[in-house]
ZAPA-723537 format. One record per residue (C-alpha): residue number from 1; residue in one letter; x, y negated, z. Coordinates in nm, 3 decimals. Layout:
BEGIN
rec i = NUM	aa = a	east = X	north = Y	up = Z;
...
//
This chain:
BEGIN
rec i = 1	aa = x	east = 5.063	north = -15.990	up = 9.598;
rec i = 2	aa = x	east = 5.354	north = -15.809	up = 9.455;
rec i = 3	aa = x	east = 5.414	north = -15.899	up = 9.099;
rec i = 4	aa = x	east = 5.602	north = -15.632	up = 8.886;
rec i = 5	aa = x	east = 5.939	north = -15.907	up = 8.881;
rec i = 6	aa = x	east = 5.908	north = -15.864	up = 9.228;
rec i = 7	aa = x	east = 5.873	north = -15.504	up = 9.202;
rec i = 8	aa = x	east = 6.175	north = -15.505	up = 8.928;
rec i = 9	aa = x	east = 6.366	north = -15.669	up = 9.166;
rec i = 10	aa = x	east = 6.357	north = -15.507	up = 9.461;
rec i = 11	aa = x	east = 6.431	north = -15.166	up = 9.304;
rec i = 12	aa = x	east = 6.778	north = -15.332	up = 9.156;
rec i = 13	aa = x	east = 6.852	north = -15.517	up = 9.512;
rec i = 14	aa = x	east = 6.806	north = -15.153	up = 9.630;
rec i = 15	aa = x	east = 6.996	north = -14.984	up = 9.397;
rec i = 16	aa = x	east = 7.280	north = -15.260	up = 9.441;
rec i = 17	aa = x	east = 7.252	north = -15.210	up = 9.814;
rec i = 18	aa = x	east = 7.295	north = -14.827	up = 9.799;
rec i = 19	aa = x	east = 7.573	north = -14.897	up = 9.560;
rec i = 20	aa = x	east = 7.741	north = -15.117	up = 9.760;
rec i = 21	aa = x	east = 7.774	north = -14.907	up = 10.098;
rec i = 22	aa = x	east = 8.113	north = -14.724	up = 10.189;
rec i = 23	aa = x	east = 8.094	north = -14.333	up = 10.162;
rec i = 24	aa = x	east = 8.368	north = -14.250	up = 10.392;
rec i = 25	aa = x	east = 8.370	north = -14.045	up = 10.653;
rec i = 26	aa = x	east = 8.064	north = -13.857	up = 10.806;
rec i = 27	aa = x	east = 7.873	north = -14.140	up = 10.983;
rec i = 28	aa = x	east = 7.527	north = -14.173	up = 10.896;
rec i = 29	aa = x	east = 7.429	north = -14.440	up = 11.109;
rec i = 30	aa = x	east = 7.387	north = -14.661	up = 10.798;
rec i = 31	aa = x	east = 7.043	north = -14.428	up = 10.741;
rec i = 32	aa = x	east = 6.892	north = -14.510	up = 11.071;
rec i = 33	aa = x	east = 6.549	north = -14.713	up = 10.944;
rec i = 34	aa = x	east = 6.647	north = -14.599	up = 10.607;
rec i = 35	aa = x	east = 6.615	north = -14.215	up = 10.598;
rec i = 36	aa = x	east = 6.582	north = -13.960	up = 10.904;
rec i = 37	aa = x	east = 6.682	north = -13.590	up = 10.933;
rec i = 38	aa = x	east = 6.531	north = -13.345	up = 11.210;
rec i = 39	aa = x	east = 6.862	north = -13.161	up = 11.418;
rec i = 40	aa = x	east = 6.894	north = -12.814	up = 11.439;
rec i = 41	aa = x	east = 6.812	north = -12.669	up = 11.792;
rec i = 42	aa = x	east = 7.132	north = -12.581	up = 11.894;
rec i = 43	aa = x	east = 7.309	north = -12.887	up = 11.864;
rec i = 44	aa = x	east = 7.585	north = -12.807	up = 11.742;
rec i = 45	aa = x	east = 7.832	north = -13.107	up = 11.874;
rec i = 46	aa = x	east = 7.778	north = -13.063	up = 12.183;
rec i = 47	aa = x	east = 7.818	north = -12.691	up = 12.163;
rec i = 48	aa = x	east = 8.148	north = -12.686	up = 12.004;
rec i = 49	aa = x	east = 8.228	north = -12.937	up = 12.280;
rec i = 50	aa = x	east = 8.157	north = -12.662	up = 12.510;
rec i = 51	aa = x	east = 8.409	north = -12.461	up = 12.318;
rec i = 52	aa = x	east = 8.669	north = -12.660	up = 12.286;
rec i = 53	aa = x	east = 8.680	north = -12.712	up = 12.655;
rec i = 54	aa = x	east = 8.812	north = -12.331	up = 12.699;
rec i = 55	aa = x	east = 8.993	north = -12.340	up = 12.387;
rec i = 56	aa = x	east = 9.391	north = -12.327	up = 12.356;
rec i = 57	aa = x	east = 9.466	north = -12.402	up = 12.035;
rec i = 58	aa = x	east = 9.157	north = -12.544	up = 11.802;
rec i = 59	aa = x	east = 9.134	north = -12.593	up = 11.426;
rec i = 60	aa = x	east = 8.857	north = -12.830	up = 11.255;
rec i = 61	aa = x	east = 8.847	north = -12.694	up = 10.886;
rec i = 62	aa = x	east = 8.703	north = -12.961	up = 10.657;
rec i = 63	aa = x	east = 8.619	north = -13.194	up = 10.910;
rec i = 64	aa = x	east = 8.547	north = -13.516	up = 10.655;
rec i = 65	aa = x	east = 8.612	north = -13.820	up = 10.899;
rec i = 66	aa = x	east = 8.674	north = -13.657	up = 11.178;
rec i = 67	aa = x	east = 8.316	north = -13.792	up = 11.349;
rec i = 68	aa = x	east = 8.210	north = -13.472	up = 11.479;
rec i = 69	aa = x	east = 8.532	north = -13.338	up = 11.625;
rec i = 70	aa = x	east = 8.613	north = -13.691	up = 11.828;
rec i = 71	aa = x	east = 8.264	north = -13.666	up = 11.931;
rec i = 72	aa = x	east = 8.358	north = -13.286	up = 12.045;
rec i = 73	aa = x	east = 8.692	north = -13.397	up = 12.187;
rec i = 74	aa = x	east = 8.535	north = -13.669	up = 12.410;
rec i = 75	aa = x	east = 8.248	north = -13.450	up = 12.553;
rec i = 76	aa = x	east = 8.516	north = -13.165	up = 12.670;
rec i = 77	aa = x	east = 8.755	north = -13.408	up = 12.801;
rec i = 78	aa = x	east = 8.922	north = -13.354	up = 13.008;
rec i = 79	aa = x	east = 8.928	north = -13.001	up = 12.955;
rec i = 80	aa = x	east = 9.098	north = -13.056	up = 12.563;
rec i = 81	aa = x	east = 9.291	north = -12.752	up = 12.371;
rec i = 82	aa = x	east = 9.663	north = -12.854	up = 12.425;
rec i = 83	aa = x	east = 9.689	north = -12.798	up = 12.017;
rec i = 84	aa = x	east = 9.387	north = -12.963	up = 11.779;
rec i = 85	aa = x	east = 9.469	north = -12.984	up = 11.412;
rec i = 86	aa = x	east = 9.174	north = -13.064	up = 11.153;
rec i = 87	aa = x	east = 9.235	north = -13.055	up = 10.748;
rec i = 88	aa = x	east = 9.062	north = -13.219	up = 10.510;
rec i = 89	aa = x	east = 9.064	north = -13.207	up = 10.113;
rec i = 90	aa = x	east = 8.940	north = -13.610	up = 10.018;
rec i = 91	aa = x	east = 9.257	north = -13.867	up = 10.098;
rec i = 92	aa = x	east = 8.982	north = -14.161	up = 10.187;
rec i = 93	aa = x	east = 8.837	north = -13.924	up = 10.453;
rec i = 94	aa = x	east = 9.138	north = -13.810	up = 10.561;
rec i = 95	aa = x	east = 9.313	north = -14.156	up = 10.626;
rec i = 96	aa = x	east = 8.994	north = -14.214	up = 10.848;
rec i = 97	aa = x	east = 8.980	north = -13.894	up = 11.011;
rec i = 98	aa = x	east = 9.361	north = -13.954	up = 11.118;
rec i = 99	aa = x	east = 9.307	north = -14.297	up = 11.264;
rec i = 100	aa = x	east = 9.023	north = -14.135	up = 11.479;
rec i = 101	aa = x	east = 9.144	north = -13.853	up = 11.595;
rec i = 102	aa = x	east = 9.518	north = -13.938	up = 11.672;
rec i = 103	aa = x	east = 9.452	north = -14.149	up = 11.997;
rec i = 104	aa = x	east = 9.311	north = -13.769	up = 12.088;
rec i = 105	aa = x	east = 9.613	north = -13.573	up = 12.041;
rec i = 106	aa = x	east = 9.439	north = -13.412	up = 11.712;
rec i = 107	aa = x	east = 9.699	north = -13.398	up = 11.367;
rec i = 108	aa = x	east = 9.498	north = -13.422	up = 11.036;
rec i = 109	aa = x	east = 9.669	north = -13.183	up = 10.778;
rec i = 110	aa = x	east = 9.544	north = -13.250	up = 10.418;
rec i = 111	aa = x	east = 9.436	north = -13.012	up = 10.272;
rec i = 112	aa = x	east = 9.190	north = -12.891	up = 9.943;
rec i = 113	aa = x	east = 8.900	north = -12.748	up = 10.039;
rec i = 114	aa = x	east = 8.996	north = -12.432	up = 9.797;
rec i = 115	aa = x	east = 9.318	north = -12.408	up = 9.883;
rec i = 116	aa = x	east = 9.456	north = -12.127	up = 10.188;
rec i = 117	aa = x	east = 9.492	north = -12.242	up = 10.495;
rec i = 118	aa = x	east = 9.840	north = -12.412	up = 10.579;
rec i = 119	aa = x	east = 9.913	north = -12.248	up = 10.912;
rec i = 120	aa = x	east = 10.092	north = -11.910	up = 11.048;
rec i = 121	aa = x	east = 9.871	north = -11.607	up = 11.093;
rec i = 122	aa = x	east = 9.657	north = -11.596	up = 11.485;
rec i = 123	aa = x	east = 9.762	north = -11.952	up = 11.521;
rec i = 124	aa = x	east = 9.441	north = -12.018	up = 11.657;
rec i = 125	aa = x	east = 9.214	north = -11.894	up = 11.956;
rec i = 126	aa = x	east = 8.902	north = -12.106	up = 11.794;
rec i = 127	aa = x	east = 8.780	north = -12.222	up = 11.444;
rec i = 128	aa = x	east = 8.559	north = -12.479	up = 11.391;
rec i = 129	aa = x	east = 8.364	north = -12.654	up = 11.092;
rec i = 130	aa = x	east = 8.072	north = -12.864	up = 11.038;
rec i = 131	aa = x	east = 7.926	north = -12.802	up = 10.687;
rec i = 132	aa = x	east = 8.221	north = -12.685	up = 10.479;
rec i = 133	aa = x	east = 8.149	north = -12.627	up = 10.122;
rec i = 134	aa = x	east = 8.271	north = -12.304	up = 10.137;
rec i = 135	aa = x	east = 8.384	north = -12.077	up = 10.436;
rec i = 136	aa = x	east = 8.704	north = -11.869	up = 10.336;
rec i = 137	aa = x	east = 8.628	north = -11.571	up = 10.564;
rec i = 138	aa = x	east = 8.960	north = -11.430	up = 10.476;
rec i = 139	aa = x	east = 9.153	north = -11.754	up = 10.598;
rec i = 140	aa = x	east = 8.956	north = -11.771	up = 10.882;
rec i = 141	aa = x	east = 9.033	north = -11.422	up = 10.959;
rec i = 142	aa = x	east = 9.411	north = -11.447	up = 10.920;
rec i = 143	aa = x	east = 9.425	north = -11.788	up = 11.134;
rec i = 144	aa = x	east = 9.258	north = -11.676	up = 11.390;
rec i = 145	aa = x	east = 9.407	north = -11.438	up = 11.664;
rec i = 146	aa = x	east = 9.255	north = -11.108	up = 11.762;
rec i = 147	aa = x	east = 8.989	north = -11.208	up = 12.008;
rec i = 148	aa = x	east = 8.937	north = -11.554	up = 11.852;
rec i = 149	aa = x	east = 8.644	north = -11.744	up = 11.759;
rec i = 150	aa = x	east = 8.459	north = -11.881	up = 11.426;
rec i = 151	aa = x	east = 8.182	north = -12.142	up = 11.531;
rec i = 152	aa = x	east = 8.077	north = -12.358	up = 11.264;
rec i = 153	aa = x	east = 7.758	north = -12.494	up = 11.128;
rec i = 154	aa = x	east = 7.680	north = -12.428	up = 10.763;
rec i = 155	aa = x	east = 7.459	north = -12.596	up = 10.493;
rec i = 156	aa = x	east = 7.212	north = -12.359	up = 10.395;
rec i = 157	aa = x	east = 7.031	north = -12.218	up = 10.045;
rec i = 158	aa = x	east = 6.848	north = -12.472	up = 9.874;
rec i = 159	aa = x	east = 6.865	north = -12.734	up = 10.090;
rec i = 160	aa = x	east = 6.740	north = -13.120	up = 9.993;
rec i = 161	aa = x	east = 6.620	north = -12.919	up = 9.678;
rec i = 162	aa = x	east = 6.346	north = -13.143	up = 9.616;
rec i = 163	aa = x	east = 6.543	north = -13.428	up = 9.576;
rec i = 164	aa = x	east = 6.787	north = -13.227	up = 9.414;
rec i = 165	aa = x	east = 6.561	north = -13.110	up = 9.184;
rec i = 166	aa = x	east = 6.401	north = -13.473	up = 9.136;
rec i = 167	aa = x	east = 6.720	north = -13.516	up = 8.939;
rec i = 168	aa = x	east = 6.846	north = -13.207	up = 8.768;
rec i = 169	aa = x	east = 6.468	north = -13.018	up = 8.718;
rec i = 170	aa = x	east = 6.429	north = -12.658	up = 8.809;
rec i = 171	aa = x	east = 6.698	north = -12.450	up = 8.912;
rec i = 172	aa = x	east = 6.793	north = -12.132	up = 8.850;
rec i = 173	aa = x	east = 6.744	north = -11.890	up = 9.114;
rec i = 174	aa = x	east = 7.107	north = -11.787	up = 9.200;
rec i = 175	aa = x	east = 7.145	north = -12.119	up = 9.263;
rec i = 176	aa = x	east = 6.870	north = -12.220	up = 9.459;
rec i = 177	aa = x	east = 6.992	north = -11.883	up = 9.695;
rec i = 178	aa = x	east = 7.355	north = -11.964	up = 9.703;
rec i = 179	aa = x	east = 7.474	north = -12.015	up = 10.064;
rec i = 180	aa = x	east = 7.247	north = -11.716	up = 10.206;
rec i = 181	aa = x	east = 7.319	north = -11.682	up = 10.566;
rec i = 182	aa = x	east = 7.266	north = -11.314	up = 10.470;
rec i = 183	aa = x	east = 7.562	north = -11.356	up = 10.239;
rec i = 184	aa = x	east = 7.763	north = -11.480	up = 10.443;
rec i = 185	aa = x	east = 7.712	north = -11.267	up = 10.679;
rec i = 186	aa = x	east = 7.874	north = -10.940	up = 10.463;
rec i = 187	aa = x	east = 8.139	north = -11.162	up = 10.361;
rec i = 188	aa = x	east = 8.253	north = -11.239	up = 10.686;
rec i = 189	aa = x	east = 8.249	north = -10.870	up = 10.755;
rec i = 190	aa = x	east = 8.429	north = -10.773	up = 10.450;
rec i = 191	aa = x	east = 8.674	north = -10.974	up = 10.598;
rec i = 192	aa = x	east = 8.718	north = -10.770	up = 10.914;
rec i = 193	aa = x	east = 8.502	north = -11.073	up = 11.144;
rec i = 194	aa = x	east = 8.238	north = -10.966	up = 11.402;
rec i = 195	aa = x	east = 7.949	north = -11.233	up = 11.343;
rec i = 196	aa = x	east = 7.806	north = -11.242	up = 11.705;
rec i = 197	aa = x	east = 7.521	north = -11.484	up = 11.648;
rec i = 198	aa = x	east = 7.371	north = -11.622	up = 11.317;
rec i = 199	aa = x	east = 7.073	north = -11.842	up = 11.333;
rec i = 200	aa = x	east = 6.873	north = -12.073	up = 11.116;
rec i = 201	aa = x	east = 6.643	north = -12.356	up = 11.038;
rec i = 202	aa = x	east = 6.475	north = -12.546	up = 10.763;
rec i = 203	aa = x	east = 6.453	north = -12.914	up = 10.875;
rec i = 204	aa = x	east = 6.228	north = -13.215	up = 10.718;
rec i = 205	aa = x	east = 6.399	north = -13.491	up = 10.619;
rec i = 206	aa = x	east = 6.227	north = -13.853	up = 10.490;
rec i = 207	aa = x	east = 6.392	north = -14.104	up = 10.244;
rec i = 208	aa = x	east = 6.223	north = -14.460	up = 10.295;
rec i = 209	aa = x	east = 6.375	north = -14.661	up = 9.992;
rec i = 210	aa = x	east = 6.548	north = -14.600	up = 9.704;
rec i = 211	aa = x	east = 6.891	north = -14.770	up = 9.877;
rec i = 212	aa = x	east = 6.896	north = -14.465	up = 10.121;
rec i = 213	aa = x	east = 6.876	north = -14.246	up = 9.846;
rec i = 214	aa = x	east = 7.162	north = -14.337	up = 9.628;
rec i = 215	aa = x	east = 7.395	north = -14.383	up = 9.954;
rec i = 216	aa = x	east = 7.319	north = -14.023	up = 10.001;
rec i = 217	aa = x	east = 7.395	north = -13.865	up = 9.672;
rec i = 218	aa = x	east = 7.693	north = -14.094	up = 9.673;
rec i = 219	aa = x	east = 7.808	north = -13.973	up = 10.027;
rec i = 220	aa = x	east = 7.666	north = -13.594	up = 9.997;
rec i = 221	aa = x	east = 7.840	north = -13.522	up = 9.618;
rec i = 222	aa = x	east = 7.766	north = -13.192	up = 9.574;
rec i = 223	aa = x	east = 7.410	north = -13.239	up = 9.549;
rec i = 224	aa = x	east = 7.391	north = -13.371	up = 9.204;
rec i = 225	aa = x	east = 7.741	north = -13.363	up = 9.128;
rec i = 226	aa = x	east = 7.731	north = -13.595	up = 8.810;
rec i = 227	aa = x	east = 7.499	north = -13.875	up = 8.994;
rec i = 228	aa = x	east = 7.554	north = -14.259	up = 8.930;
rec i = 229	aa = x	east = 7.321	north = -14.496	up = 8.905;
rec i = 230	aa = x	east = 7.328	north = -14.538	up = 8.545;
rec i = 231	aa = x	east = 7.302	north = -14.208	up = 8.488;
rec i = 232	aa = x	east = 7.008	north = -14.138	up = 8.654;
rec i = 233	aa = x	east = 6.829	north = -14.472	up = 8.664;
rec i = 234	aa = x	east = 6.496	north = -14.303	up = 8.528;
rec i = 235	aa = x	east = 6.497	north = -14.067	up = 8.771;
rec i = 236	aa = x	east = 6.559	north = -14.322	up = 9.044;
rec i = 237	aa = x	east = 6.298	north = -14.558	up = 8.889;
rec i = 238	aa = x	east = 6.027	north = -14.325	up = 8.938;
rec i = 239	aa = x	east = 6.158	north = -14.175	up = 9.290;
rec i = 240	aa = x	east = 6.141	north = -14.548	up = 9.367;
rec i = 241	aa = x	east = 5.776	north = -14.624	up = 9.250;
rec i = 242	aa = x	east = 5.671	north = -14.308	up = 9.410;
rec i = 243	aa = x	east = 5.773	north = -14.383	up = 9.761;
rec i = 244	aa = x	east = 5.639	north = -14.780	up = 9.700;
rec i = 245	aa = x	east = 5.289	north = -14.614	up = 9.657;
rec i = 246	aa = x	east = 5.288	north = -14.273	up = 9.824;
rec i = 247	aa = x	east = 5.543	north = -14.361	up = 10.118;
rec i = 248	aa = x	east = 5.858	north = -14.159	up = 10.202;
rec i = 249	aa = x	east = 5.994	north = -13.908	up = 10.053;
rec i = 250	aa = x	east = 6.016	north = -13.563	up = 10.207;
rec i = 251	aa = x	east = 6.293	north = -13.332	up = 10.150;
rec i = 252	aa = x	east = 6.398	north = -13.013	up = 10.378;
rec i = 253	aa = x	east = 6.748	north = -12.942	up = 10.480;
rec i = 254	aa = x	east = 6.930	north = -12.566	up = 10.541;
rec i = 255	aa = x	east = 7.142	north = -12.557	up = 10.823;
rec i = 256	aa = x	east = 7.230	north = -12.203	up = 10.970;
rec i = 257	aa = x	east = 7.481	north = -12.156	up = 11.251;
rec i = 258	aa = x	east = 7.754	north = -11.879	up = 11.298;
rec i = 259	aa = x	east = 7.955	north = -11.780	up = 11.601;
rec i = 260	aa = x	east = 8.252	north = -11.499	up = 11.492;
rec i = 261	aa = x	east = 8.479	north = -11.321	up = 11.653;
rec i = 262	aa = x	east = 8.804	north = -11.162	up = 11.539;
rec i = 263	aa = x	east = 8.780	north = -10.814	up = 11.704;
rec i = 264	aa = x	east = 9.091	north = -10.728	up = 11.935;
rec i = 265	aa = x	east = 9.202	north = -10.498	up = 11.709;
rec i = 266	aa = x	east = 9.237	north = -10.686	up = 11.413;
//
C-alpha cells in the first residue's frame, strides 16, 4: 500500500528528476516511456530531406540543436546543397547545433530569433524551419531568390493549452488564436510569398509523471514562460495527484505545415 510519505516522496524524486535533465537541444528521446506525442502526417523530416536533396543553397532558421536538419542532411546524402547555414538565437543550443552539424558541411550563424536575417538578399534557393517562434515573412522573402522555397513546420494556435492552462488558468482569446495558420497565411502574402500548400493537424499528446512534465516546460519555454518548480509547485502537486489516480494526462498539440514560394518576379 502506498502511504502518503511514499506518495510525498515520489512527487519530489519526480520533480528533482525533471529538474535535473539537460534542456539543450531538440532531442526528446528523454520522453520516450515518459510522455508521447502523435506526428503530423506529413512528416516533415523526411520531407525537407527530400528538399534539400535538390536544393543549392539551404538555410535552417531557428534550428535549436540542429537535430532535425542533421537528420535532413543524412537522409538526402548524398545529394546535399553545396551551401547549408542554420542560425540560432540560445548560445547553449547553438554550441550543440555547431558540433552536429559541422562534420556535415552546415555553418551555425547565431543569431536572435527577432533579429533580421544576417545574409545578402536571394542568397538562398530554399528556407527551412522546424517550429520557429515566429516566421519573419519579410526576411524570408528578401533571403530567398525569386523562384525559391519556404518549407517549414509551424506550432499552431493553442496548442498544449490544457497543460498550459493547468498553470496560468483561462486565457484570453487572442491568445489562445495566436499562430492562426489563417494568419499566417496573409502575412506571408503581404510579404509578396505564394503559399502553395498549408495544412494542419491537432495531435494528442499524454504526460505519464510529473518528471516529464517539468522537463517539458523547462525545454518548451514559451509555454508558461515564468515556470519553475517553486513557482508552480501547487499546480504541479495537483497535476501530479491527478495523473497518480486518473492516469496520463492528455494535452493536444498544433502543428500546421507551409510550403512558399517566392514568385519569379519578385
Amino acid at each position: 500500500m502506498i502511504t502518503r510519505a511514499d506518495s510525498d516522496r515520489s512527487f519530489e524524486d519526480l520533480l528533482a528528476e525533471g529538474v535535473s535533465v539537460p534542456i539543450e537541444g531538440w532531442d526528446f528521446s528523454w520522453f520516450e516511456g515518459r510522455a508521447t506525442e502523435a506526428r503530423p502526417s506529413w512528416g516533415y523530416a523526411t520531407a525537407m530531406a527530400e528538399r534539400l536533396a535538390h536544393a543549392t543553397a539551404a538555410l535552417d532558421v531557428q534550428t535549436g540543436g540542429g537535430e532535425v536538419l542533421q537528420f535532413a542532411l543524412t537522409r538526402a546524402a548524398p545529394q546535399r546543397p553545396t551551401l547549408v547555414v542554420a542560425t540560432e538565437g540560445w548560445p547553449p543550443n547553438a554550441g550543440k547545433a555547431t558540433a552536429l552539424l559541422r562534420p556535415y558541411g552546415a555553418a551555425v550563424v547565431a543569431s536572435p530569433e527577432d533579429a533580421p536575417l544576417p545574409f545578402a538578399d536571394g542568397a538562398f534557393d530554399l528556407v527551412v524551419s522546424r517550429h520557429p517562434v515566429q516566421a519573419h515573412w519579410s526576411e524570408i522573402a528578401r533571403v530567398l531568390e525569386p523562384g525559391g522555397r519556404y518549407f517549414a513546420q509551424h506550432v499552431g494556435p493553442a496548442s498544449v493549452f490544457e497543460l498550459v492552462e493547468h498553470f496560468l488558468g483561462p486565457q484570453p482569446e487572442e491568445v489562445r488564436g495566436a499562430r492562426h495558420p489563417d494568419v499566417e497565411r496573409r502575412e506571408a502574402e503581404a510579404a509578396g510569398l505564394e503559399v502553395v500548400d498549408l495544412r494542419a493537424e491537432r495531435l494528442r499528446m499524454e504526460f505519464y509523471d510529473i518528471a516529464a512534465v517539468v522537463h517539458f516546460l523547462r525545454k518548451v519555454i514559451w509555454m508558461v514562460p515564468d515556470f519553475s518548480v517553486e513557482k508552480y509547485r501547487p499546480q504541479l502537486r495537483e497535476l501530479h495527484e491527478r495523473i497518480q489516480s486518473e492516469g496520463a494526462f492528455v494535452a493536444h498539440s498544433s502543428r500546421h505545415l507551409f510550403d512558399v514560394r517566392k514568385p519569379e518576379s519578385a
